[in-house]
N, CA, C and O atoms as a GROMACS GRO file, in nm:
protein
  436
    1UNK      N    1  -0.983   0.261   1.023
    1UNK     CA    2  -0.972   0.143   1.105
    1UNK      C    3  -0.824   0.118   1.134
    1UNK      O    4  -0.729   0.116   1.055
    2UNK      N    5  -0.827   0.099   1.256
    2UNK     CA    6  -0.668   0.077   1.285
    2UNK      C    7  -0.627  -0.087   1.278
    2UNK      O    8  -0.700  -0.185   1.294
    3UNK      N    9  -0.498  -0.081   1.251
    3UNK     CA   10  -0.477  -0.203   1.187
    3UNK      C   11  -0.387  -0.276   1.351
    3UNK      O   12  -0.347  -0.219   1.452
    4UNK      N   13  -0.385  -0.406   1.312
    4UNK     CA   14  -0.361  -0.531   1.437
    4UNK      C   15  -0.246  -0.564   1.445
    4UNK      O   16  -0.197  -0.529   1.337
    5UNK      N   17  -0.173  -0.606   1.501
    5UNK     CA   18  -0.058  -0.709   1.538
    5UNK      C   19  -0.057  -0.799   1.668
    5UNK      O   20  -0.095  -0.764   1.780
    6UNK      N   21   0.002  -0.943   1.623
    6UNK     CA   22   0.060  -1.024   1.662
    6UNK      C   23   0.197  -1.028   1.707
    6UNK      O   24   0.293  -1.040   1.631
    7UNK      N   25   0.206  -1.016   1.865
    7UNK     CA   26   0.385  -1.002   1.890
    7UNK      C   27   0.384  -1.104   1.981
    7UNK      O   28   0.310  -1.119   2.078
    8UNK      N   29   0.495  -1.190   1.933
    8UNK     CA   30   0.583  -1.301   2.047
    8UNK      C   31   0.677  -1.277   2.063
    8UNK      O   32   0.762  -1.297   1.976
    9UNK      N   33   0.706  -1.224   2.178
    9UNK     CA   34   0.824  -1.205   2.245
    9UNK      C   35   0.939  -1.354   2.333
    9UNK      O   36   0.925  -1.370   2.454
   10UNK      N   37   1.024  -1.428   2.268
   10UNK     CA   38   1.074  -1.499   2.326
   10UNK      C   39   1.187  -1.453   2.426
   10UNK      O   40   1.272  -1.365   2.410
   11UNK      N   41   1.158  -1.554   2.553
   11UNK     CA   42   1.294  -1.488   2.658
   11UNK      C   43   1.425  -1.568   2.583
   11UNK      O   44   1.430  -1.636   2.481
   12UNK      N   45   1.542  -1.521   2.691
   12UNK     CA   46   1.640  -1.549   2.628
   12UNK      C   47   1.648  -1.699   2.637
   12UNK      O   48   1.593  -1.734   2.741
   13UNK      N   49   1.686  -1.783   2.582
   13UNK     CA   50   1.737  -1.926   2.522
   13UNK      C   51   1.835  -2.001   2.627
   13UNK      O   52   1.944  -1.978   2.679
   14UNK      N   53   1.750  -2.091   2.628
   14UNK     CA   54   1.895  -2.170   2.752
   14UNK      C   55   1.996  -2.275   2.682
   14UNK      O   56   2.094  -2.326   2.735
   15UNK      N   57   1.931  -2.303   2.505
   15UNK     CA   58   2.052  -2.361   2.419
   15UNK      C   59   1.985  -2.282   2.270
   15UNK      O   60   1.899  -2.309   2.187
   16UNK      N   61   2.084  -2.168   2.295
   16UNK     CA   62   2.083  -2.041   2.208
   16UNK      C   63   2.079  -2.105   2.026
   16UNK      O   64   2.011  -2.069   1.929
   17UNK      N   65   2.184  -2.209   2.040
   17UNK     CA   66   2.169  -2.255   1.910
   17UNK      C   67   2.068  -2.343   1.850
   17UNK      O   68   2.038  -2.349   1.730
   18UNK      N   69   2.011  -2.422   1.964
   18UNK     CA   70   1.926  -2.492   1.902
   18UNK      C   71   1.818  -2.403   1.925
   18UNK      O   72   1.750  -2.454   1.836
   19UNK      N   73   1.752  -2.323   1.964
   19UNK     CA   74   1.685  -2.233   1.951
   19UNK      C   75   1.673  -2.177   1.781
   19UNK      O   76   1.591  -2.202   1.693
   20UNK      N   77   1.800  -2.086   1.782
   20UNK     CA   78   1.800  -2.019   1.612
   20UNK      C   79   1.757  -2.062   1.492
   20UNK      O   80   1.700  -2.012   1.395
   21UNK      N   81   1.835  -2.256   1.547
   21UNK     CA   82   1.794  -2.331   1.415
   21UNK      C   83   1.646  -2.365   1.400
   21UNK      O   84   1.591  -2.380   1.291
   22UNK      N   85   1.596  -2.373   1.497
   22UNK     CA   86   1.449  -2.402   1.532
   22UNK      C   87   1.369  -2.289   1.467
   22UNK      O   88   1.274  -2.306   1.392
   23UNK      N   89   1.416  -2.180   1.502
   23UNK     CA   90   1.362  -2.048   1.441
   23UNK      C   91   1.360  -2.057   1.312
   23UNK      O   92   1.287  -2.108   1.227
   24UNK      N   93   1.422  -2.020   1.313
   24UNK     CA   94   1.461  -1.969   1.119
   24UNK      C   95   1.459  -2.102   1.034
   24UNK      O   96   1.476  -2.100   0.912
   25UNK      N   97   1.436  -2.223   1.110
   25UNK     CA   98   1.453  -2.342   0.968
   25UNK      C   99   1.301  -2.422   0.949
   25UNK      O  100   1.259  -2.487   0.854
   26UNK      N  101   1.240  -2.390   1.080
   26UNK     CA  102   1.125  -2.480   1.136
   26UNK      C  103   0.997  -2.334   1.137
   26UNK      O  104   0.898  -2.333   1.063
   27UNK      N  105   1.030  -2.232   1.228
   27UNK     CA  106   0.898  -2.169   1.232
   27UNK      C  107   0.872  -2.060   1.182
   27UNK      O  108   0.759  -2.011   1.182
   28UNK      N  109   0.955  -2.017   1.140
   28UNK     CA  110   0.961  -1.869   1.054
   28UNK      C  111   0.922  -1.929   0.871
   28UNK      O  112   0.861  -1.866   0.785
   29UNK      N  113   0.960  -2.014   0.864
   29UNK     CA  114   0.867  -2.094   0.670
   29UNK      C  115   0.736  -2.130   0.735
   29UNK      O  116   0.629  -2.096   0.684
   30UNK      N  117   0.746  -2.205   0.861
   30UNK     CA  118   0.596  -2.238   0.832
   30UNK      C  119   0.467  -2.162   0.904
   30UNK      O  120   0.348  -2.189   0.891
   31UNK      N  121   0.515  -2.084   0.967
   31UNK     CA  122   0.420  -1.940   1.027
   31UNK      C  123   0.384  -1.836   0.924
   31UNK      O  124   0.270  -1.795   0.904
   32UNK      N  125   0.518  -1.789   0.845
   32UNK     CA  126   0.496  -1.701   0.728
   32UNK      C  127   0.436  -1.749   0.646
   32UNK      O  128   0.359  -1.667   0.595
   33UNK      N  129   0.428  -1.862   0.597
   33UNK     CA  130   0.316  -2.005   0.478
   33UNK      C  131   0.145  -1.936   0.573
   33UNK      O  132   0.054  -1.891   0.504
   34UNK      N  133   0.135  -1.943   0.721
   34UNK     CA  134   0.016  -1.956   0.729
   34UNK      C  135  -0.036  -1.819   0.758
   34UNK      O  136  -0.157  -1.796   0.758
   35UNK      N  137   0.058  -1.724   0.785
   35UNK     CA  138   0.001  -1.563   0.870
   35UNK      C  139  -0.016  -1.474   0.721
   35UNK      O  140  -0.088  -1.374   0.716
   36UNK      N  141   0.081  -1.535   0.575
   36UNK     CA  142   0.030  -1.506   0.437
   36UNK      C  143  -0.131  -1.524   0.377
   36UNK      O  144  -0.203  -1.446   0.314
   37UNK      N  145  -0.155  -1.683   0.433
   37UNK     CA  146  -0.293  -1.714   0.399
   37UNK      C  147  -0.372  -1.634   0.475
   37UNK      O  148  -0.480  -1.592   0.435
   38UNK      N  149  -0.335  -1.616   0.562
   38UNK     CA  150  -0.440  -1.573   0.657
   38UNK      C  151  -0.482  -1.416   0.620
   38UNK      O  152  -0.592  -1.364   0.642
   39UNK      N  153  -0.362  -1.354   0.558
   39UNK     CA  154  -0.370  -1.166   0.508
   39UNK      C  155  -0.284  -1.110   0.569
   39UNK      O  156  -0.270  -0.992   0.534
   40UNK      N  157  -0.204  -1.151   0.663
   40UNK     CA  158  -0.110  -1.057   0.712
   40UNK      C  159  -0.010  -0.978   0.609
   40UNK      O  160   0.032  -1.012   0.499
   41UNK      N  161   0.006  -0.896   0.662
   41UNK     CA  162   0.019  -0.753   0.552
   41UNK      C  163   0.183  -0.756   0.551
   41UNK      O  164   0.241  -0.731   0.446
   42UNK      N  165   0.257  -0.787   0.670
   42UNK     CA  166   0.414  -0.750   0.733
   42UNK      C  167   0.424  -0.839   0.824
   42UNK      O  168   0.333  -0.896   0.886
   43UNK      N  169   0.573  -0.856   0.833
   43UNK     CA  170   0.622  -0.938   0.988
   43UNK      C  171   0.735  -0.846   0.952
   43UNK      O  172   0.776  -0.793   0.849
   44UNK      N  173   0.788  -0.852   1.148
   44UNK     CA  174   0.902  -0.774   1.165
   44UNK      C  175   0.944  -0.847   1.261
   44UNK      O  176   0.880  -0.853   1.366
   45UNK      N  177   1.042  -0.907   1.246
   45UNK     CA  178   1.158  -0.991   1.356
   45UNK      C  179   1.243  -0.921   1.386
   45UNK      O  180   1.310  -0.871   1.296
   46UNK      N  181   1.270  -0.891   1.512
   46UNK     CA  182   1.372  -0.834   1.575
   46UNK      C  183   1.451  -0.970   1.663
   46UNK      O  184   1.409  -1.079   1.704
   47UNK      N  185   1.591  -0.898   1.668
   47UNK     CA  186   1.709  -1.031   1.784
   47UNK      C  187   1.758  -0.847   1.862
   47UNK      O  188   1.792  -0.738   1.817
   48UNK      N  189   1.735  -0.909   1.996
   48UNK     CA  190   1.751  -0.827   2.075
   48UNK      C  191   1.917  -0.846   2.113
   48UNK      O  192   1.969  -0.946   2.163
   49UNK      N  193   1.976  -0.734   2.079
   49UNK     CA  194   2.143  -0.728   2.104
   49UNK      C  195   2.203  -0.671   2.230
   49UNK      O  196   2.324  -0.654   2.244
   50UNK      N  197   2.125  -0.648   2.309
   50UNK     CA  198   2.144  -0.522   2.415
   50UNK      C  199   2.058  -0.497   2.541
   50UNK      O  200   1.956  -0.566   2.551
   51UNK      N  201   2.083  -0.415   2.630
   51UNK     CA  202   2.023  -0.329   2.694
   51UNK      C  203   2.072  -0.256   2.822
   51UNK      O  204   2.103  -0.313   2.926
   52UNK      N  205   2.076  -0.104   2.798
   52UNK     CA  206   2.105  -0.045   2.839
   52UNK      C  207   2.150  -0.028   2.991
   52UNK      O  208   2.237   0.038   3.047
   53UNK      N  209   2.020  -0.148   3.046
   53UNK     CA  210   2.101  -0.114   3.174
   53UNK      C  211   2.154  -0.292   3.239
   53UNK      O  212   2.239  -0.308   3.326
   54UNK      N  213   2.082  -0.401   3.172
   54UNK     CA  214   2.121  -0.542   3.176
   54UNK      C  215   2.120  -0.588   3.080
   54UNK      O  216   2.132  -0.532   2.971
   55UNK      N  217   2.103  -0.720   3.109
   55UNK     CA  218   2.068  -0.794   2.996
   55UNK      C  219   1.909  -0.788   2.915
   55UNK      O  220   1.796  -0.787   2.964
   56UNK      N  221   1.940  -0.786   2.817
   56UNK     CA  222   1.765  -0.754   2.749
   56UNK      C  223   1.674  -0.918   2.817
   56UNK      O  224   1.712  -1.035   2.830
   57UNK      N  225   1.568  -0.858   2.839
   57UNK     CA  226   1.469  -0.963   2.848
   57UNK      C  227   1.392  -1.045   2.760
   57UNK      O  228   1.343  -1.150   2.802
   58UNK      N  229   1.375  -0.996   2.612
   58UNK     CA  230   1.414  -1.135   2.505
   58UNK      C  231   1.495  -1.111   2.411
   58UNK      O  232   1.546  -1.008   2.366
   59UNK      N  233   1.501  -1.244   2.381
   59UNK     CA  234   1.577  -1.227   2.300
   59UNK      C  235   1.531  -1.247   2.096
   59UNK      O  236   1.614  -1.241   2.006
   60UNK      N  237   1.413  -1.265   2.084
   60UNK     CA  238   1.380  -1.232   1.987
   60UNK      C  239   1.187  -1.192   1.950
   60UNK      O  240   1.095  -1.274   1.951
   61UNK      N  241   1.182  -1.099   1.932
   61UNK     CA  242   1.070  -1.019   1.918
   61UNK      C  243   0.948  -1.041   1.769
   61UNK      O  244   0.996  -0.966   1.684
   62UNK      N  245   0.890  -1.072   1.740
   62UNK     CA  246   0.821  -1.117   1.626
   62UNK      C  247   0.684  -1.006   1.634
   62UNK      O  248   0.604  -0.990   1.726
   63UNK      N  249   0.692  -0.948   1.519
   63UNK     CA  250   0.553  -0.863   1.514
   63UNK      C  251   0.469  -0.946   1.380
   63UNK      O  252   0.516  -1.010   1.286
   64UNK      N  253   0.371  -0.925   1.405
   64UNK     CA  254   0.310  -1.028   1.260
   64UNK      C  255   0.156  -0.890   1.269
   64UNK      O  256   0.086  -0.851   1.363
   65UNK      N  257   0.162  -0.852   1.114
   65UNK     CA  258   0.093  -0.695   1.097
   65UNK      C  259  -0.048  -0.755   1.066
   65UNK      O  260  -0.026  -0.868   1.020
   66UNK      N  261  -0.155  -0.738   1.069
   66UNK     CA  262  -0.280  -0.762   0.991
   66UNK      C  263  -0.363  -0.609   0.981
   66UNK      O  264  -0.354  -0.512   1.056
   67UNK      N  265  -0.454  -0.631   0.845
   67UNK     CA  266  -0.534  -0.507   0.880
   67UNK      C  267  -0.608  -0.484   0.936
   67UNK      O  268  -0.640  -0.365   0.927
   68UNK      N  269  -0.672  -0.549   1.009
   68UNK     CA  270  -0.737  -0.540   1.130
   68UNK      C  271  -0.734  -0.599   1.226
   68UNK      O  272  -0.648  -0.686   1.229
   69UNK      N  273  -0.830  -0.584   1.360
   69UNK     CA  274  -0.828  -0.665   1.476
   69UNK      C  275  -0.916  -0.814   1.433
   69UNK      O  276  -0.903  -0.929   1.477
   70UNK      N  277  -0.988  -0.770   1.351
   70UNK     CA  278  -1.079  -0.872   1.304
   70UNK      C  279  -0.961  -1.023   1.233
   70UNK      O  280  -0.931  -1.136   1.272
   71UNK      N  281  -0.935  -0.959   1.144
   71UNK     CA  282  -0.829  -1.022   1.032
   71UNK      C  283  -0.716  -1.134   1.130
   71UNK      O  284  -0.693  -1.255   1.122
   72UNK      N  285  -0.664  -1.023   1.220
   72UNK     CA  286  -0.591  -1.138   1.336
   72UNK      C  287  -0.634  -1.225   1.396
   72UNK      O  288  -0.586  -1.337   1.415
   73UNK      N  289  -0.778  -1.155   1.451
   73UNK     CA  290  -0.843  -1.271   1.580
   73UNK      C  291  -0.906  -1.422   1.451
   73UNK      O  292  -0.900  -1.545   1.458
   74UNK      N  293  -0.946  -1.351   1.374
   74UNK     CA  294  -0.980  -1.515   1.299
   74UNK      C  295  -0.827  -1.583   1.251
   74UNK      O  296  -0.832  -1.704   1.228
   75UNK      N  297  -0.727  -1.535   1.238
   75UNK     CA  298  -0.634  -1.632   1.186
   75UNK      C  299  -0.621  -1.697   1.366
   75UNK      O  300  -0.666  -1.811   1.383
   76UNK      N  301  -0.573  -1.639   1.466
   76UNK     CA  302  -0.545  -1.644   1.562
   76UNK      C  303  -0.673  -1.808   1.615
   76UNK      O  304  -0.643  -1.917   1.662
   77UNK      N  305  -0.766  -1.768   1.589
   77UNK     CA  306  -0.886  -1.855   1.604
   77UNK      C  307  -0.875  -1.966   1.485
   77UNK      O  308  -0.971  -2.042   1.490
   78UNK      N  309  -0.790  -1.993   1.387
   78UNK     CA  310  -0.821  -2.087   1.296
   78UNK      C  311  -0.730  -2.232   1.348
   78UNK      O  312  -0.637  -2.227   1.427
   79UNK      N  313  -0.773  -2.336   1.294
   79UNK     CA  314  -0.632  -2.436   1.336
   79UNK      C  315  -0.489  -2.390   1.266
   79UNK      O  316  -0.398  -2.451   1.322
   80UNK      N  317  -0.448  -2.320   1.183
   80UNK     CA  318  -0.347  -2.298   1.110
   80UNK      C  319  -0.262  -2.211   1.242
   80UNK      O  320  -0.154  -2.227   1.300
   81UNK      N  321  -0.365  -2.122   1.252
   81UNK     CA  322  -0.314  -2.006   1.361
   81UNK      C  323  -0.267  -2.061   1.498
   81UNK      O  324  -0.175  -2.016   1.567
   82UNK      N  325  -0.348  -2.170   1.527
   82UNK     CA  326  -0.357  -2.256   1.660
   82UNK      C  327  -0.199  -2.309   1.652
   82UNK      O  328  -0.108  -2.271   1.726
   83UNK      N  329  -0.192  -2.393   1.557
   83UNK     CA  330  -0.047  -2.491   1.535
   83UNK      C  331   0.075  -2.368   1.531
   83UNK      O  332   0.169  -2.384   1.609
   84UNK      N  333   0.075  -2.272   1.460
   84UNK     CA  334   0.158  -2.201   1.452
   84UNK      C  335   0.192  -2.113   1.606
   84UNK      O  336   0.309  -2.081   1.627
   85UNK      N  337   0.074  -2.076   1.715
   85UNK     CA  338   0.119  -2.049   1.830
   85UNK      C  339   0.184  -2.182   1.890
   85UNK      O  340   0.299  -2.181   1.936
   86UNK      N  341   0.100  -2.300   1.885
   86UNK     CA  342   0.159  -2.400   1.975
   86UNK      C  343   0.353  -2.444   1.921
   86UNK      O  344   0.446  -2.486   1.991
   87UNK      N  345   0.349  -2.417   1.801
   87UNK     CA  346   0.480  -2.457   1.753
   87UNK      C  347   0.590  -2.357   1.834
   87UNK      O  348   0.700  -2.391   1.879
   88UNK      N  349   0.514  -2.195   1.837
   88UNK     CA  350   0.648  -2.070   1.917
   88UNK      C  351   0.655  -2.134   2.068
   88UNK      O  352   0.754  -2.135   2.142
   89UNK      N  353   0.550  -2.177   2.090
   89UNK     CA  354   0.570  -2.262   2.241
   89UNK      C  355   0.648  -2.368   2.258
   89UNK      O  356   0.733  -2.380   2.346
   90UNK      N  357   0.612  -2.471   2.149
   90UNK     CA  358   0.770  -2.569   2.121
   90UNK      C  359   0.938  -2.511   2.143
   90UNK      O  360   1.038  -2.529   2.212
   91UNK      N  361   0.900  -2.452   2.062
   91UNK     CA  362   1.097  -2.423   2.041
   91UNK      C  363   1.146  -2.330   2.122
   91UNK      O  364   1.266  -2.309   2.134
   92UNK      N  365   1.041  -2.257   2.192
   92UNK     CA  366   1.074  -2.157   2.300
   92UNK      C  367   1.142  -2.215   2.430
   92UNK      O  368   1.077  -2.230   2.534
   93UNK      N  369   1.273  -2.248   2.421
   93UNK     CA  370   1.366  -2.314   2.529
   93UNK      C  371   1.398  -2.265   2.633
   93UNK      O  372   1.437  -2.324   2.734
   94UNK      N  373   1.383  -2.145   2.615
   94UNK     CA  374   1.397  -2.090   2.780
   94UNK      C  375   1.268  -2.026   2.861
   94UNK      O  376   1.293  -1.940   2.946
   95UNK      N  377   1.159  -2.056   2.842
   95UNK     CA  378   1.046  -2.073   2.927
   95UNK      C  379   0.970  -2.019   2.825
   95UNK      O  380   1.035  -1.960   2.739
   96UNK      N  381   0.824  -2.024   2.808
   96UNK     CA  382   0.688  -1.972   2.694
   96UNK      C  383   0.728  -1.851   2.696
   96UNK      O  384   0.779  -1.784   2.786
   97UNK      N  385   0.690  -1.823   2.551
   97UNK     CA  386   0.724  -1.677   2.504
   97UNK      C  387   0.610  -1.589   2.556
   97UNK      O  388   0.523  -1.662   2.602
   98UNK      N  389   0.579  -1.462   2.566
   98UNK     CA  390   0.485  -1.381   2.553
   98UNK      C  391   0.394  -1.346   2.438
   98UNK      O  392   0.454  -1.313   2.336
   99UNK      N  393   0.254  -1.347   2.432
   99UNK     CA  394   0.215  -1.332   2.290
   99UNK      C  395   0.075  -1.199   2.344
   99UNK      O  396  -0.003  -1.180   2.438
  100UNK      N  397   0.102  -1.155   2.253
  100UNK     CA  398   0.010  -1.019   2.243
  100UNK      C  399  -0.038  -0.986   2.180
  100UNK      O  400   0.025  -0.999   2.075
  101UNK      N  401  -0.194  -0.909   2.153
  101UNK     CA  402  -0.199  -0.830   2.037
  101UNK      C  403  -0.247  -0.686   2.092
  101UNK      O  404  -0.294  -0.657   2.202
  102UNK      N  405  -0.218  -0.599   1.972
  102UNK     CA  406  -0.179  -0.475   1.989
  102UNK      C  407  -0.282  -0.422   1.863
  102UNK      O  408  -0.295  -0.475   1.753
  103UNK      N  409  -0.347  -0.307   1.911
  103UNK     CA  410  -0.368  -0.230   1.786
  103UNK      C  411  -0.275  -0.071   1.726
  103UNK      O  412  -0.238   0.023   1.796
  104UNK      N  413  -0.264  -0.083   1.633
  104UNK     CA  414  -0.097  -0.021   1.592
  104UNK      C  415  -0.220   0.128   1.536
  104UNK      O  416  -0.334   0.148   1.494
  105UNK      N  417  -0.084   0.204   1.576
  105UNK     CA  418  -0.084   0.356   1.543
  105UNK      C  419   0.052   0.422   1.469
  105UNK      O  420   0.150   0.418   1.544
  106UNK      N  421   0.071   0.467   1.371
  106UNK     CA  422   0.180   0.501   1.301
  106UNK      C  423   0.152   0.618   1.351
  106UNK      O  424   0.044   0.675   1.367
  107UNK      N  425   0.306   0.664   1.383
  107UNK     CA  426   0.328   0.857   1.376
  107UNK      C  427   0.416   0.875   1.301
  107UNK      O  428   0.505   0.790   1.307
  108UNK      N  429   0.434   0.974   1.212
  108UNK     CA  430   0.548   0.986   1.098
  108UNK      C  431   0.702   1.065   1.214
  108UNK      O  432   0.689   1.141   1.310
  109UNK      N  433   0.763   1.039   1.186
  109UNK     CA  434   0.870   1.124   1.303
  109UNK      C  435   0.944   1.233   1.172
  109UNK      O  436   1.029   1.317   1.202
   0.00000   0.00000   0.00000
């Protein structure tokens, strides 16, 4: 069974700082408190530094791992899951983030 993710992609920030603090002080404790209960296995935050040919199009990337598609869509479907999307929509200052899910495939390189 292939396993799930949760990705919010935020664009870039139109007040970069109050953004960060929002991040890391407000939704990253209380998303990780609920995507734990829920079984998520991993999160992987990326801050986009670059891009090759402009400016990158976000500026911070959130993967949230579950073991399944199942496992996500019920946190995703719970009120915990609910508040925690509506909150990345709060602090997302430079227009709604993108949110996706993905079913993940590892290749060893």
């Amino acid at each position: 069974m292939a396993g799930a993710k949760l990705i919010v992609m935020y664009p870039p920030p139109k007040d970069l700082d109050a953004f960060e603090r929002a991040y890391s002080n407000e939704h990253i404790p209380m998303a990780a408190a609920i995507f734990q209960r829920a079984g998520a296995t991993k999160a992987v935050l990326s801050k986009a530094t670059g891009s090759p040919t402009s400016a990158p199009a976000f500026h911070r990337i959130a993967e949230i791992h579950f073991p399944s598609l199942a496992a996500l869509q019920a946190c995703a479907a719970s009120r915990d899951g609910q508040d925690a999307l509506a909150h990345a929509q709060k602090i997302s200052n430079g227009g709604p983030p993108v949110v996706m899910i993905a079913e993940e495939e590892t290749v060893s390189l």
